[in-house]
C-alpha positions in Angstrom: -21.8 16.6 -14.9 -21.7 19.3 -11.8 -19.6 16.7 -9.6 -16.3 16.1 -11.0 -12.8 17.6 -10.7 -11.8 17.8 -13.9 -9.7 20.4 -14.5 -9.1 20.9 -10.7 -5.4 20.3 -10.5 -3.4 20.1 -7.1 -0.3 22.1 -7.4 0.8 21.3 -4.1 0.5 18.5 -0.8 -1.4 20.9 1.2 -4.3 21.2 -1.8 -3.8 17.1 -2.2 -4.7 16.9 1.4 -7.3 19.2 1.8 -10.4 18.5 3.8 -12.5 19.0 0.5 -10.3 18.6 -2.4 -13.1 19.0 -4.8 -14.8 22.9 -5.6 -18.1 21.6 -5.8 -17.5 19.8 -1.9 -16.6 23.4 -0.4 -19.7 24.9 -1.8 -22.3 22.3 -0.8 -20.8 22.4 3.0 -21.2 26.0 2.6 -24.7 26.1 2.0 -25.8 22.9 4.5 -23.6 25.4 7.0 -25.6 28.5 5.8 -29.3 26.1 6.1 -27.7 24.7 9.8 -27.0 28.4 11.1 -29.5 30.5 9.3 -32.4 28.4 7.7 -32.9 26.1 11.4 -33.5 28.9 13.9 -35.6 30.6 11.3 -37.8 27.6 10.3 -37.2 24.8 13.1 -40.2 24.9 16.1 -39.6 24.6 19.6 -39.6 20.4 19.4 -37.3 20.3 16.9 -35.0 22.4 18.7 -35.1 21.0 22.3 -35.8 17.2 21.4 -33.8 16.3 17.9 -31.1 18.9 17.5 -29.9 19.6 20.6 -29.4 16.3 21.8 -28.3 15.2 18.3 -25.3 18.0 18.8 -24.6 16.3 22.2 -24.9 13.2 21.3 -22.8 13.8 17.9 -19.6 15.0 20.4 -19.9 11.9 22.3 -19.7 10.1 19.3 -16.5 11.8 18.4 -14.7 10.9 21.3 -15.8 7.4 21.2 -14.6 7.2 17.6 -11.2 8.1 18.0 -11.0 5.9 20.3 -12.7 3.1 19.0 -12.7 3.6 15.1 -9.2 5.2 15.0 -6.9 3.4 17.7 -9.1 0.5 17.7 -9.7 0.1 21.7 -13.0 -1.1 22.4 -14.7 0.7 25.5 -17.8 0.5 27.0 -17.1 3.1 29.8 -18.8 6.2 27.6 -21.9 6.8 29.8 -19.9 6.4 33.0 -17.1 9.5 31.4 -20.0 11.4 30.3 -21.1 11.6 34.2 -17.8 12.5 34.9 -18.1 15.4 32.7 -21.3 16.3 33.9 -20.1 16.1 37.8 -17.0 18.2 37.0 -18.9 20.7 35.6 -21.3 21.2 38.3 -18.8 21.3 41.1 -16.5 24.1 38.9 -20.0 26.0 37.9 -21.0 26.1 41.7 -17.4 26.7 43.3 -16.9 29.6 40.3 -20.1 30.9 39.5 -18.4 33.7 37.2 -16.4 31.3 35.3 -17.2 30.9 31.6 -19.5 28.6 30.9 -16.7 27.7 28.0 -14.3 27.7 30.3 -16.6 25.0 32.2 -16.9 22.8 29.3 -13.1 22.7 28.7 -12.1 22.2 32.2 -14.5 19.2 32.7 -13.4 17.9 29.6 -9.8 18.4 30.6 -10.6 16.4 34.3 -12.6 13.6 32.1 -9.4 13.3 30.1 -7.9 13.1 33.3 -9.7 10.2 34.4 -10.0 8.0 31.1 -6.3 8.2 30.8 -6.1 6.4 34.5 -8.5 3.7 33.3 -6.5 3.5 30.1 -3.8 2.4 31.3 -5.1 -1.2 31.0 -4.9 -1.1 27.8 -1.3 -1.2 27.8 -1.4 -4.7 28.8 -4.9 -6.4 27.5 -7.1 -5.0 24.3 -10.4 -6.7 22.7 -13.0 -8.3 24.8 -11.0 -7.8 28.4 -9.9 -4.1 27.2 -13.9 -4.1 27.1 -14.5 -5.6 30.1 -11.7 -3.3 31.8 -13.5 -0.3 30.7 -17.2 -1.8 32.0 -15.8 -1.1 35.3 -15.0 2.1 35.1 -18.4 2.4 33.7 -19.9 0.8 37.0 -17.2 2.2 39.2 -18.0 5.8 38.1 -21.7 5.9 38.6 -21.3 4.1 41.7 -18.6 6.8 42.8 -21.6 9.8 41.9 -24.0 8.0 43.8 -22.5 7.2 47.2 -20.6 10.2 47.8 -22.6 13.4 48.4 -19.7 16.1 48.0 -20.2 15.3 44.2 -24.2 16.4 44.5 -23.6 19.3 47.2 -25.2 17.1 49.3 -28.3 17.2 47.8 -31.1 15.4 49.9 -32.5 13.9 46.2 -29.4 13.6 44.6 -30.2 15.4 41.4 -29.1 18.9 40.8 -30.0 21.6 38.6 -27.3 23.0 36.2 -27.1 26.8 37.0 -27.4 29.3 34.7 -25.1 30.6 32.7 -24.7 33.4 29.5 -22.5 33.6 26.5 -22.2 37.3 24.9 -25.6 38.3 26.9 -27.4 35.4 26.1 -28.5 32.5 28.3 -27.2 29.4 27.4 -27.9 27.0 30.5 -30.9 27.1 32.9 -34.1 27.9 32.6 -33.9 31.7 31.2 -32.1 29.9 27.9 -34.2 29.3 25.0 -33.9 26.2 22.8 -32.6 28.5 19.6 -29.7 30.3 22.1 -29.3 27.2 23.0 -29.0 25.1 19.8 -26.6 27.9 18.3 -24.4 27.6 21.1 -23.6 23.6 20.5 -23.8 24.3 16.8 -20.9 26.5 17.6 -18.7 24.4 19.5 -19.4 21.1 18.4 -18.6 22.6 14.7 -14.8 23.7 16.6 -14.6 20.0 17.7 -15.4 18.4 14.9 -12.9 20.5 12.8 -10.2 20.1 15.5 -11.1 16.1 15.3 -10.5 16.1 12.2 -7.5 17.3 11.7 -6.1 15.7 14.3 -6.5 12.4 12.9 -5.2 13.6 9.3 -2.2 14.6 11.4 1.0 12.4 12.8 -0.8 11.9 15.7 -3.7 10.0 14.1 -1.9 8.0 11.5 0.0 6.9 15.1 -3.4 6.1 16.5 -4.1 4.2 13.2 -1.4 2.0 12.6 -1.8 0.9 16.8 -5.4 -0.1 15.4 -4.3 -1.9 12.0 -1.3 -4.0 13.7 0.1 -2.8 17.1 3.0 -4.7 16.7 4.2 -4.0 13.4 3.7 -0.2 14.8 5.8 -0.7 18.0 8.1 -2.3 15.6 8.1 1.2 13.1 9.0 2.8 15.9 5.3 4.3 17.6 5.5 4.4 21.3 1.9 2.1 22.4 2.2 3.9 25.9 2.2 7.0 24.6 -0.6 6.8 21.6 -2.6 4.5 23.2 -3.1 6.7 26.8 -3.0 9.9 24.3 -6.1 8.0 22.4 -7.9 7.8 26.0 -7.1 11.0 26.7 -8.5 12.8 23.5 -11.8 10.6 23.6 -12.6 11.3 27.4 -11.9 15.1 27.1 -14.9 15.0 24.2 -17.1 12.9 26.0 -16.7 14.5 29.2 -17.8 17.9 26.9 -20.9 15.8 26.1 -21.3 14.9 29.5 -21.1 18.7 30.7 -23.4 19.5 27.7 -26.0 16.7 28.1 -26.7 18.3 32.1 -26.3 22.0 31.3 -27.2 22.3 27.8 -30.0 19.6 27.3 -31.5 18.6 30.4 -30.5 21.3 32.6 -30.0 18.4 35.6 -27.3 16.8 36.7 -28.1 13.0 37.9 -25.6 9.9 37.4 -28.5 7.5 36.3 -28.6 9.7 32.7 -25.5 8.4 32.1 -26.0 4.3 33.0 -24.5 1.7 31.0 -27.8 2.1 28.1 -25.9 5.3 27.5 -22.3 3.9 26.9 -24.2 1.2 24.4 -26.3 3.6 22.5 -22.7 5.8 22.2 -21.1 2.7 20.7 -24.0 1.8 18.4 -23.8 5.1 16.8 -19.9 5.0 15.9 -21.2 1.2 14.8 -23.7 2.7 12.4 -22.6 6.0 11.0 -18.9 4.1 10.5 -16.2 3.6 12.7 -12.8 5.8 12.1 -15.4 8.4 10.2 -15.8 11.7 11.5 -18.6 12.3 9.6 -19.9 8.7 10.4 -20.2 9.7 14.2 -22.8 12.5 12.9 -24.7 10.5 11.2 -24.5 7.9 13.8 -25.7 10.5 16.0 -28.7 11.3 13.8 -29.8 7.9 12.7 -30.3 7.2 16.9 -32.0 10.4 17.6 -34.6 9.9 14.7 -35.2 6.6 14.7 -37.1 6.4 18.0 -38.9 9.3 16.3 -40.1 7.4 13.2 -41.0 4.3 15.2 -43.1 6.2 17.6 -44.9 7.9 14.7 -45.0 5.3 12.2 -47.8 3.4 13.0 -49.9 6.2 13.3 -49.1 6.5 9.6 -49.9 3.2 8.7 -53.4 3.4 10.1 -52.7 1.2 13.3 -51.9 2.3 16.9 -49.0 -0.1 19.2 -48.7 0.3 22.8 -45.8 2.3 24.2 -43.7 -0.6 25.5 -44.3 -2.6 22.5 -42.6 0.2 20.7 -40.2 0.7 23.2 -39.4 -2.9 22.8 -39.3 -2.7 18.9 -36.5 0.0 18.8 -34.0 -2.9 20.9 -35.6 -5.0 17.9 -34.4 -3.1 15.2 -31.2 -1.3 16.6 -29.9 -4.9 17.3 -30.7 -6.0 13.4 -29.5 -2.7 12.0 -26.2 -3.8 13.6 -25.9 -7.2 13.0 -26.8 -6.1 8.7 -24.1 -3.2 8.9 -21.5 -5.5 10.5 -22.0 -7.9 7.7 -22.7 -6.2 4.4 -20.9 -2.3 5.3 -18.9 -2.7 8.7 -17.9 0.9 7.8 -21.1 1.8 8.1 -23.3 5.3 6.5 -20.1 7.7 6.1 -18.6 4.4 3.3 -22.8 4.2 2.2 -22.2 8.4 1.8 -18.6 8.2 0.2 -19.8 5.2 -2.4 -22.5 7.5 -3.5 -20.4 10.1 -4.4 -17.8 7.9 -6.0 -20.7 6.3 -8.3 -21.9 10.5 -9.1 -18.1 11.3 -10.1 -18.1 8.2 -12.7 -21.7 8.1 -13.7 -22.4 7.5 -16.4 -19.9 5.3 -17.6 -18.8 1.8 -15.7 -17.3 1.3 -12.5 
């Protein structure tokens, strides 16, 4: 069979730990890279670009962040659309006050200030987790928006309240505003989401994510091996804010090119949470294909019944995407609470020993 590793001997810890241990995992992530940077621009329209890969990019950084914070160190939040904002906000006031910054520089700093602000509203979690960990991050969810909406300096004072990213370039080529086109522009958050995700996941391979682990299994027991909870569980805070507040920044420059607090209401922060929910929780890969699985949905749902001969109303549709995102949940909660990435990881299990029992 083409999927085994026999024969493929480790010699060392580093090859035993490697991110793909087997040959034939390299060369398959080498040619889904090659199709992702060469074969999309070339093939993909203008729809695909702006409405299913670009926010599936944004979306699948979010879902990082929310995963290390959720699936790794175990601390619920529901404050994600309200951190994304924050993002968003930061990087409008540093774009405007420095218009020749980098728009990478941008994205970095407004992650940093997000980071910033989830590790102040982490520090609850140093005294409650669970459902009032939940409940503590809620209002910073509600506290956030509010914040964007009452006080003007955050808008420019703006008479409407909704701002336009400016435009910005990266090596001569518009990225943000409304020069950038949607291939620029999906290249771009191929680019750096690609640097987070690698960066992701070796930081949870590393000390600092088997820290952020054990907290997650049994926070006592971990206290007790000697793991400082103050310090890994406001590090775990910190980490996930600075890559939603990236998503943030991204969503308003990258994807809608606006910045308005109302994007980012407490629909977002759920539809965050299902994804991590779906794709797997403590799965980097899961939060892609979390990421995906929400973005195309919708999509199928809306042209589904056009395929089937019959034609539904817009809000009945609307209403049957709660319908099915709420039963989706409640079936991978029961029969695979680690969701696609364990559905993904199974199958290739089953291909390793095929054909003889497991």
């Amino acid at each position: 069979m083409l999927y085994r590793e026999a024969g493929q001997f480790k010699t060392s810890y580093e090859a035993d730990q490697a991110i793909f241990p087997i040959a034939q995992d390299k060369v398959v992530f080498a040619l889904f890279l090659l199709l992702a940077v060469v074969g999309v621009p070339w093939f993909a329209n203008e729809y695909w670009l702006t409405s299913i890969l670009v926010p599936f990019l944004v979306f699948s950084c979010a879902a990082l962040g929310l995963n290390i914070l959720t699936g790794y160190c175990g601390q619920l939040s529901l404050g994600t659309g309200g951190f994304m904002a924050c993002g968003a906000f930061a990087a409008y006031k540093l774009a405007t006050a420095f218009p020749s910054m980098s728009i990478i520089v941008v994205l970095l700093l407004s992650g940093l200030i997000t980071a910033a602000v989830g590790m102040l509203f982490g520090l609850p979690s140093l005294r409650i987790k669970g459902f009032y960990l939940a409940v503590a991050t809620l209002a910073a969810q509600f506290f956030l928006l509010w914040l964007f909406n009452k006080v003007d300096w955050f808008t420019n004072y703006s008479a409407s309240g909704v701002i336009s990213a400016p435009p910005r370039t990266v090596a001569g080529y518009h990225v943000t505003g409304s020069g950038a086109q949607p291939v620029t522009k999906y290249l771009f958050l191929l680019g750096f989401v690609g640097v987070l995700a690698l960066v992701a996941k070796n930081l949870v391979r590393s000390r600092t994510g088997r820290a952020w682990m054990a907290i997650r299994d049994m926070d006592i027991a971990a206290e007790i091996i000697g793991i400082r909870p103050l310090r890994t569980k406001l590090l775990a805070f910190c980490v996930s804010s600075f890559y939603i507040g990236i998503a943030g920044a991204m969503w308003a420059f990258v994807y809608t090119g606006s910045v308005e607090a109302l994007a980012f209401d407490i629909n977002r922060s759920f539809q965050v949470l299902f994804m991590i929910i779906i794709g797997g929780l403590g799965s980097i890969l899961g939060s892609f294909l979390g990421a995906a699985f929400m973005v195309l949905l919708p999509i199928f749902l809306n042209r589904a019944p056009a395929l089937l001969g019959f034609e539904l109303a817009t809000d009945t549709v609307s209403h049957l995407e709660f319908v099915v995102f709420g039963v989706l949940i409640v079936v991978f909660l029961i029969v695979e609470p680690h969701g696609l990435a364990r559905l993904w990881s199974i199958g290739k299990e089953k291909l390793r020993l095929w054909p003889f029992p497991h």
